[in-house]
C-alpha positions as CSV (number, residue, x, y, z in Angstrom):
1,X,14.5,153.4,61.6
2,X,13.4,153.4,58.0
3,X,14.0,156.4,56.0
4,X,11.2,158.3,54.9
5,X,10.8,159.5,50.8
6,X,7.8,162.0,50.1
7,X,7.3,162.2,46.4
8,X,5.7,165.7,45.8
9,X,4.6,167.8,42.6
10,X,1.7,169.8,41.2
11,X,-1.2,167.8,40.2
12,X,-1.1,165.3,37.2
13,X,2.5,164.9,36.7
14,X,2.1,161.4,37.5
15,X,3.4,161.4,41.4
16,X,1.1,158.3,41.7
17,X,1.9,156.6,39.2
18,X,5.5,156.8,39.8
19,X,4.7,155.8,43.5
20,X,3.0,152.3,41.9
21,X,6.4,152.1,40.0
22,X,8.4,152.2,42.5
23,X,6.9,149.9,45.1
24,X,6.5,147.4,42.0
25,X,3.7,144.4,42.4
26,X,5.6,141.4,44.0
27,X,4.8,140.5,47.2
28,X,5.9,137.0,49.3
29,X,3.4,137.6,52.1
30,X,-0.2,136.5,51.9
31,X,-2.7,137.3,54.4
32,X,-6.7,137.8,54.4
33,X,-6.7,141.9,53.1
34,X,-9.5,142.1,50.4
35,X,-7.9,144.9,48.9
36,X,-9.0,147.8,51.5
37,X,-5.7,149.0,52.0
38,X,-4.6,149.5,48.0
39,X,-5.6,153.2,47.8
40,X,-3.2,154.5,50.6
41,X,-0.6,156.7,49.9
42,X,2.1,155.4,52.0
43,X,4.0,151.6,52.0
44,X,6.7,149.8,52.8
45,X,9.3,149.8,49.5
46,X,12.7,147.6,49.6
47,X,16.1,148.5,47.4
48,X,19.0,146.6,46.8
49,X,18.4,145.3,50.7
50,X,17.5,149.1,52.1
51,X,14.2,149.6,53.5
52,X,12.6,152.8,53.2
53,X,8.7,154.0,53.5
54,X,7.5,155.6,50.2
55,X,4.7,158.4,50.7
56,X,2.5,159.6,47.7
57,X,1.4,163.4,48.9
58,X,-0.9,165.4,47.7
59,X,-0.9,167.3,44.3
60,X,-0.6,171.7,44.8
61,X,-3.6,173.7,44.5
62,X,-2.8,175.5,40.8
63,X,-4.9,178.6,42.3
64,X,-2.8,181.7,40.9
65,X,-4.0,184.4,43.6
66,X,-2.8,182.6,46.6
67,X,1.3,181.8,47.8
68,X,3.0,178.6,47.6
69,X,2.5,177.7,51.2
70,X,-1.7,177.8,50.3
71,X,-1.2,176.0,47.3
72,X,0.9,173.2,48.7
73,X,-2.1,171.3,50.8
74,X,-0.9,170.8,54.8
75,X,-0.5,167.1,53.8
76,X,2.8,167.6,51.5
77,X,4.4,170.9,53.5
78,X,4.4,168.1,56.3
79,X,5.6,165.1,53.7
80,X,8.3,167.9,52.6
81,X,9.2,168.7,56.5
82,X,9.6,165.1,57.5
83,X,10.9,163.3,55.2
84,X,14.4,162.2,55.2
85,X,14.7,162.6,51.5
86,X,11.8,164.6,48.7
87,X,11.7,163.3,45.2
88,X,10.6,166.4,43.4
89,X,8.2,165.4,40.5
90,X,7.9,167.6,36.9
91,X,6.1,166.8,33.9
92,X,8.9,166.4,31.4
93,X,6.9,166.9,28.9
94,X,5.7,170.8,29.7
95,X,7.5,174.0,30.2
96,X,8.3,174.9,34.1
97,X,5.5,177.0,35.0
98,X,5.6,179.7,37.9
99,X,4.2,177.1,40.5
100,X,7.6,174.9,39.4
101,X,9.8,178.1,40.0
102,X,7.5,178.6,43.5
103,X,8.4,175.1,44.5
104,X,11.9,175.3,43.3
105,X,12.6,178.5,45.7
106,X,10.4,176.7,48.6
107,X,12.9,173.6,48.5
108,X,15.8,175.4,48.5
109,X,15.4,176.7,52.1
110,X,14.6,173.0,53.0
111,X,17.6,171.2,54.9
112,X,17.0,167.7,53.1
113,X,18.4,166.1,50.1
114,X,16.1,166.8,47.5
115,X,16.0,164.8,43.9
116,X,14.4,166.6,41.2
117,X,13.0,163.9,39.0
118,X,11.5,164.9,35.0
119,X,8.7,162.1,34.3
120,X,6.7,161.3,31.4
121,X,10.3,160.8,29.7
122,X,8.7,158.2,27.5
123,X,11.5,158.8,24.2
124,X,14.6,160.6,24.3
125,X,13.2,163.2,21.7
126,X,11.5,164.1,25.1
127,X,14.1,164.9,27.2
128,X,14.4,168.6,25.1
129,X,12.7,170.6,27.4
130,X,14.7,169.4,30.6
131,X,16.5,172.6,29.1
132,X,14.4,174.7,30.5
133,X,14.4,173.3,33.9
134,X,18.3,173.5,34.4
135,X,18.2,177.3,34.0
136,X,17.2,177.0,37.8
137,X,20.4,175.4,38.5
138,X,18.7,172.5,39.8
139,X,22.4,170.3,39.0
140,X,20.9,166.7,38.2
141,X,17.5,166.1,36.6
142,X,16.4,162.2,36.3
143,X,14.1,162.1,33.1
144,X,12.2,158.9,34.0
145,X,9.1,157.4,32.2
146,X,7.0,156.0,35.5
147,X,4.3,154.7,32.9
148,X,7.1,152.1,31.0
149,X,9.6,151.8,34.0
150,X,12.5,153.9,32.2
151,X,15.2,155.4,34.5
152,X,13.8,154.0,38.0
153,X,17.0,152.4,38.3
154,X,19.0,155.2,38.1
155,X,16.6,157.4,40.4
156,X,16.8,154.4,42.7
157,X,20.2,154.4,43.0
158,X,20.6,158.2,43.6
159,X,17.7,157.7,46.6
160,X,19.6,155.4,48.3
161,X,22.8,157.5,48.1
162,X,20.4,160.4,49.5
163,X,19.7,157.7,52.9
164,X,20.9,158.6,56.4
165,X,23.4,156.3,57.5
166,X,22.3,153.6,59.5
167,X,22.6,153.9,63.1
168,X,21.3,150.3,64.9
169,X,18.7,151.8,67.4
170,X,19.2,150.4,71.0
171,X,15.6,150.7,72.4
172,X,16.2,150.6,76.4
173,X,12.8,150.8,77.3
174,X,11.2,148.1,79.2
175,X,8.2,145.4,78.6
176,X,6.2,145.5,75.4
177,X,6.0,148.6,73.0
178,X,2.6,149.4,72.4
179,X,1.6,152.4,69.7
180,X,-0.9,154.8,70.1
181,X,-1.7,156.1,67.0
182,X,-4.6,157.8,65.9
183,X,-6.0,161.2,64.5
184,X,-4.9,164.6,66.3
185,X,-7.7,165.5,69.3
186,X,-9.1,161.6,69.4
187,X,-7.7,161.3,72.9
188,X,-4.2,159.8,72.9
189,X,-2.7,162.0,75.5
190,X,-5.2,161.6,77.7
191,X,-5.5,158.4,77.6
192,X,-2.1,157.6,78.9
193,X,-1.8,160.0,81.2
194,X,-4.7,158.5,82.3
195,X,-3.1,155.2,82.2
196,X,0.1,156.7,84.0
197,X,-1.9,158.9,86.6
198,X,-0.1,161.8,86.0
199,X,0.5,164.4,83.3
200,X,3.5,162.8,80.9
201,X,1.6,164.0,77.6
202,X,0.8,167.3,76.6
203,X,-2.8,167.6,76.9
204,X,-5.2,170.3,74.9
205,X,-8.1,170.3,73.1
206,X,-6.6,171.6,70.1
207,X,-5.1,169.4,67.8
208,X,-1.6,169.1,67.6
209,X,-0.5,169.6,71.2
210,X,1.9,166.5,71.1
211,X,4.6,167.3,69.1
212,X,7.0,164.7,69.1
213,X,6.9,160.6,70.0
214,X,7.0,160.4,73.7
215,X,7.5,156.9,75.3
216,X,5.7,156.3,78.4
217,X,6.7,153.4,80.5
218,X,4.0,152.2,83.0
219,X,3.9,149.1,85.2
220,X,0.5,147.9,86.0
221,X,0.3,144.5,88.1
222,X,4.6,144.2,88.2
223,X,4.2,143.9,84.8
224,X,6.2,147.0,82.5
225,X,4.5,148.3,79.1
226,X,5.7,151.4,77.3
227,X,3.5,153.3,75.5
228,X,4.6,155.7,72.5
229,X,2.3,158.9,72.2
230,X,2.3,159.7,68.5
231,X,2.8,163.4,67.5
232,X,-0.6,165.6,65.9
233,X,-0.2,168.1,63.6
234,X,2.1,171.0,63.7
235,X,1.2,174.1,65.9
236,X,0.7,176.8,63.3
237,X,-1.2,174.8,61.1
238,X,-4.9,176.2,60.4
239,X,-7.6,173.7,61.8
240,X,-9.5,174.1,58.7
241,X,-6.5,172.5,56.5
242,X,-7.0,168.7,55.6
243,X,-5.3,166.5,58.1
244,X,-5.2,163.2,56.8
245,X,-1.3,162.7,56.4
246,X,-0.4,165.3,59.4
247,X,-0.2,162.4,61.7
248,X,1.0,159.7,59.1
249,X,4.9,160.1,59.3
250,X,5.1,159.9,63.2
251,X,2.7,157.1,63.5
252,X,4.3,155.1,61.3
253,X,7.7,155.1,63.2
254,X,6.0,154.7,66.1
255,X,4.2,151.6,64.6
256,X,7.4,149.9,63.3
257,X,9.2,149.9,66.4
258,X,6.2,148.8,68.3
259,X,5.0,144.9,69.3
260,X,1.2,145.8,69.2
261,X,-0.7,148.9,68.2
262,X,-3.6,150.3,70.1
263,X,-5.6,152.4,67.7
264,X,-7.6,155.2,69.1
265,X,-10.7,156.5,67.1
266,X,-13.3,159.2,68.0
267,X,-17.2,157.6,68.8
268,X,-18.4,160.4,67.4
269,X,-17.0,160.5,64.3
270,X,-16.6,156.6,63.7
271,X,-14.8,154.5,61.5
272,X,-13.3,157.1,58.7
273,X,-11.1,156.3,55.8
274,X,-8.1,157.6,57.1
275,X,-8.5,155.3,60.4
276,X,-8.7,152.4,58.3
277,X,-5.9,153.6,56.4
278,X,-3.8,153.3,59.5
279,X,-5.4,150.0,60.3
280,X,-4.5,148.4,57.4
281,X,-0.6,149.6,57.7
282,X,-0.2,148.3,61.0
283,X,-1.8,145.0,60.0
284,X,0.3,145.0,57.1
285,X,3.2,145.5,59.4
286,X,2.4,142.0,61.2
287,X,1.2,144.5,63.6
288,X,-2.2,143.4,66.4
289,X,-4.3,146.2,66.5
290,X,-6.6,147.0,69.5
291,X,-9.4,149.4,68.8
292,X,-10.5,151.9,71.2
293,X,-13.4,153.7,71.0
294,X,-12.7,156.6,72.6
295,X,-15.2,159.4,73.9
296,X,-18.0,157.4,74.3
297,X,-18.8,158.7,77.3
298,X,-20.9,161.3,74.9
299,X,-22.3,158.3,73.3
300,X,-26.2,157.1,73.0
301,X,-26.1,154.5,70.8
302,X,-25.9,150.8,71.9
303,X,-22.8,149.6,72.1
304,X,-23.6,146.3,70.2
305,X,-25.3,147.8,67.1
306,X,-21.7,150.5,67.2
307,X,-19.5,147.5,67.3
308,X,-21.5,145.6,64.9
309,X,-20.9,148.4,62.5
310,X,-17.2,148.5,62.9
311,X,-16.8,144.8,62.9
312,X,-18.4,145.1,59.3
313,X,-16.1,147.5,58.0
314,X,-13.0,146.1,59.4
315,X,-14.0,143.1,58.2
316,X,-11.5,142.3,55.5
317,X,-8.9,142.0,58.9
318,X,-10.1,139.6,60.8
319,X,-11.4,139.7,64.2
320,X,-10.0,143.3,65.4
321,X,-10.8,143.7,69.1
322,X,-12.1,146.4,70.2
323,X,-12.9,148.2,73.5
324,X,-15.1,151.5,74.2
325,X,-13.3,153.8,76.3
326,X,-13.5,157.6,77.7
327,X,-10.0,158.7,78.4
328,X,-11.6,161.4,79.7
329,X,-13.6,160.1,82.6
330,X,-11.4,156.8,82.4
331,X,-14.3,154.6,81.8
332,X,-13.0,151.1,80.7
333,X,-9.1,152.2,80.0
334,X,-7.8,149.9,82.4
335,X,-8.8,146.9,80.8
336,X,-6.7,147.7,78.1
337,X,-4.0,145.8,79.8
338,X,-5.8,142.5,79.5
339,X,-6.5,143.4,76.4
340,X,-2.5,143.6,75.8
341,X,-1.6,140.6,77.4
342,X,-4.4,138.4,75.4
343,X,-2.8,139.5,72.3
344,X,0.7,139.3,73.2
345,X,0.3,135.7,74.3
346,X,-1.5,135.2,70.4
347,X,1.5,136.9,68.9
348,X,4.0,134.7,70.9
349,X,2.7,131.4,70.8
350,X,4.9,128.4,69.0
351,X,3.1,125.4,67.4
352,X,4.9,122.3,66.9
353,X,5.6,121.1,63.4
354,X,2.9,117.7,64.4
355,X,0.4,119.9,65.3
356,X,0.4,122.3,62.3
357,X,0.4,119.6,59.7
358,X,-2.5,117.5,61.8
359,X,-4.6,120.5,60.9
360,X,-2.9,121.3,57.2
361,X,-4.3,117.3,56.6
362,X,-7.5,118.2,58.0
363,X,-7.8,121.3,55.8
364,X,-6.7,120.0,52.7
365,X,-8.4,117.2,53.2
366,X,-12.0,119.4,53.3
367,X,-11.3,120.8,50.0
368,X,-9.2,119.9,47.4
369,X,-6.6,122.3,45.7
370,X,-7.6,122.5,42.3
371,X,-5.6,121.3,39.2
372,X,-2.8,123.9,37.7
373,X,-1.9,123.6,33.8
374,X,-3.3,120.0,33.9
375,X,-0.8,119.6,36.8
376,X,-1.6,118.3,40.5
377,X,-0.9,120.6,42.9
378,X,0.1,120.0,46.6
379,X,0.9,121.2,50.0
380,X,3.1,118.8,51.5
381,X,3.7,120.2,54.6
382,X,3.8,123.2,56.7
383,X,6.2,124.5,59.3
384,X,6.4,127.8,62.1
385,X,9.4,130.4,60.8
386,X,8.9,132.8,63.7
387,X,6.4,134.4,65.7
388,X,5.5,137.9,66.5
389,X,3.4,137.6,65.0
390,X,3.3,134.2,63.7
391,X,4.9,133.7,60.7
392,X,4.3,129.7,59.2
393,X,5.9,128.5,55.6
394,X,3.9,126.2,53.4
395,X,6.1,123.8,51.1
396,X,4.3,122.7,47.6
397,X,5.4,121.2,44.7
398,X,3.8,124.0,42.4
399,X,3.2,127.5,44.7
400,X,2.5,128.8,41.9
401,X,-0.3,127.3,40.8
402,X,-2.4,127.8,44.9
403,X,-4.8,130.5,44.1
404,X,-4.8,133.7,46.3
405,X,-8.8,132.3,47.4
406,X,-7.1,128.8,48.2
407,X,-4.6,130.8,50.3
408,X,-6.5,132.2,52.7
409,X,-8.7,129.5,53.0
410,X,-5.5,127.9,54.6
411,X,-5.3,130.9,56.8
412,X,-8.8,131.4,57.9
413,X,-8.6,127.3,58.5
414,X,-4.9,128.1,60.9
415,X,-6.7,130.9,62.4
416,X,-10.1,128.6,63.5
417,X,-7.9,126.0,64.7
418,X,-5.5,127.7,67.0
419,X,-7.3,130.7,67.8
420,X,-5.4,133.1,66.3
421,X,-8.7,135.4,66.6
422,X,-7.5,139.6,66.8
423,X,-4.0,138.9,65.8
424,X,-2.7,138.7,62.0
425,X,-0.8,136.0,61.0
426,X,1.4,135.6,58.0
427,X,1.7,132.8,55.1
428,X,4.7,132.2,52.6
429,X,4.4,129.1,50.2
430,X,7.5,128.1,48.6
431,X,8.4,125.3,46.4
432,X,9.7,121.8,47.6
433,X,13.6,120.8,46.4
């Protein structure tokens, strides 16, 4: 499993920036995202061959008459719980206030490694008032400068040292993994216990009854799936407090040890950002997500004109499918398993080299790649790396010179041809020796 790192810290002492910094802005994989996804706070980050997911929490509430735990918002106390290791953000540049000391005392009592990181480090003149932050006894402050990259090496270094050691994970379960992920009190529980026809799941109408990942294995038709039940929020937590990353941490282990991800959201409610936040991870993962529209049993509106509406604002990821559902009353739950096995036989399929580059000719032939630097650039050929999902690797004799529009062009065109409609698939274009 990837290691978890919650950067946390007051307000404006440059958490996200530092987040941006560390996740840096090269990327291999191409795909058709329009840029939905860029705002989230949590992603995928890679060091010296360790993977790890980075999480940007929330800033604390600088309200002087409340206590630390009302100033930190529910989103980083849960960052801070689950994480594996909290980067601790100051600004450098200010004198520790009493919300510092506060957080200083609230990490203590935490049993994880904890770095305590000094940013806006931007000069070494700066680094003066680090002076008053080791009279905490803190031990090792890394004075970084997020804004001009200075120190991320070091602070790298010292997170990976902070890593649990890997353990390989020997999954025993049987038949696909699918994920249900979704926002506490949309209906996960219920819908697999609906699916298992008994009570595996804790089931409540408060949010936050499911407490840890609990795989489910059901066979429906001689055929096995296990489905993982993602945690809610903590019991304890007020019902008032934002939830947005309560769920986050659980759901996205439970996403990167799954094959496809069904995403539960509530009718009522519809589409909110933090839904399509979740989307866009899993589809980011290489992930298949299958929407289910769950409590639509208190529903009115058409079905067409709702799934209309979703189809327009999921639209920069393809063709999502999508089913409405009641766990409830168990209207249309079953038919999630032909659902599954549609999109598992997407995710496995193989295409022969022939059959790829027929259609690369085809494509390239409908419009022309445009001239680089007075250069001409080409796709010579194409071939498939892997699948789940499918992975395909273009060779050119200038990759550099494709533009990102070009790209997934050549997608949308793969996609069209070999109906790889519900399913992402991914893109690498290298250069020719």
């Amino acid at each position: 499993m990837k290691p978890i790192v919650a950067i946390v810290g007051r307000a404006n002492v440059g958490k996200s920036r530092l987040f941006n910094r560390l996740l840096g802005s090269e990327s291999a994989i191409v795909h058709n995202l329009a840029g939905v996804t860029r705002d989230r706070h949590y992603a995928d980050a890679t060091w010296l061959g360790r993977d790890y997911i980075l999480v940007d929490t929330g800033g604390i509430d600088l309200i002087p008459e409340v206590d630390l735990e009302q100033k930190v918002s529910s989103q980083s106390m849960k960052a801070m719980e689950e994480a594996d290791v909290v980067m601790v953000v100051f600004d450098g540049r200010a004198e520790p206030g009493v919300l510092d000391e506060e957080l200083i005392l609230y990490l203590r009592k935490l049993k994880r490694p904890v770095i305590w990181v000094a940013n806006k480090i931007d000069v070494p003149r700066d680094e003066k008032n680090l002076v008053q932050y080791y009279k905490f006894g803190l031990g090792k402050i890394f004075p970084v400068s997020a804004e001009h990259g200075l120190g991320i090496d070091l602070l790298l270094d010292q997170m990976l040292s902070c890593f649990p050691e890997e353990i390989p994970f020997e999954d025993k379960t049987k038949g696909r993994k699918i994920a249900v992920v979704g926002k506490p009190n949309v209906g996960k529980s219920t819908f697999i216990n609906y699916l298992a026809g008994e009570n595996r799941c804790v089931v409540h109408n408060a949010p936050g009854t499911t407490r840890d990942a609990i795989d489910v294995e059901i066979v429906h038709k001689e055929k096995s799936y296990t489905f993982v039940d993602t945690a809610g929020i903590k019991k304890g937590y007020r019902l008032e407090q934002p939830l947005e990353k309560n769920t986050a941490f659980r759901s996205l282990r439970a996403i990167e040890r799954s094959d496809i991800v069904c995403q539960l959201i509530d009718a009522t409610h519809g589409m909110t950002k933090q839904d399509l936040h979740l989307t866009g991870y899993a589809h980011e993962q290489g992930k298949a997500v299958a929407l289910l529209v769950n409590k639509w049993d208190l529903m009115e509106k058409p079905w067409p004109e709702f799934q209309a509406d979703l189809e327009y604002q999921l639209r920069a990821f393809g063709h999502i499918k999508m089913l409405k559902v009641s766990a409830k009353t168990g209207q249309g739950c079953v038919k999630v398993f032909h659902l599954l096995d549609v999109m598992d036989a997407l995710l496995s399929k193989k295409i022969s080299t022939s059959k790829l580059n027929a259609v690369l000719e085809e494509t390239l032939a409908a419009h022309h790649l445009p001239v680089y630097r007075s250069k001409s650039v080409k796709i010579n050929y194409v071939t498939q790396m892997t699948s789940y999902p499918p992975t395909f690797l273009f060779y050119s004799n200038c990759p550099e010179g494709i533009p990102e529009a070009y790209k997934r062009y050549v997608i949308h065109a793969f996609e069209e041809a070999f109906g790889f409609k519900g399913v992402p698939i991914r893109a690498f274009f290298r250069r020719k020796n």
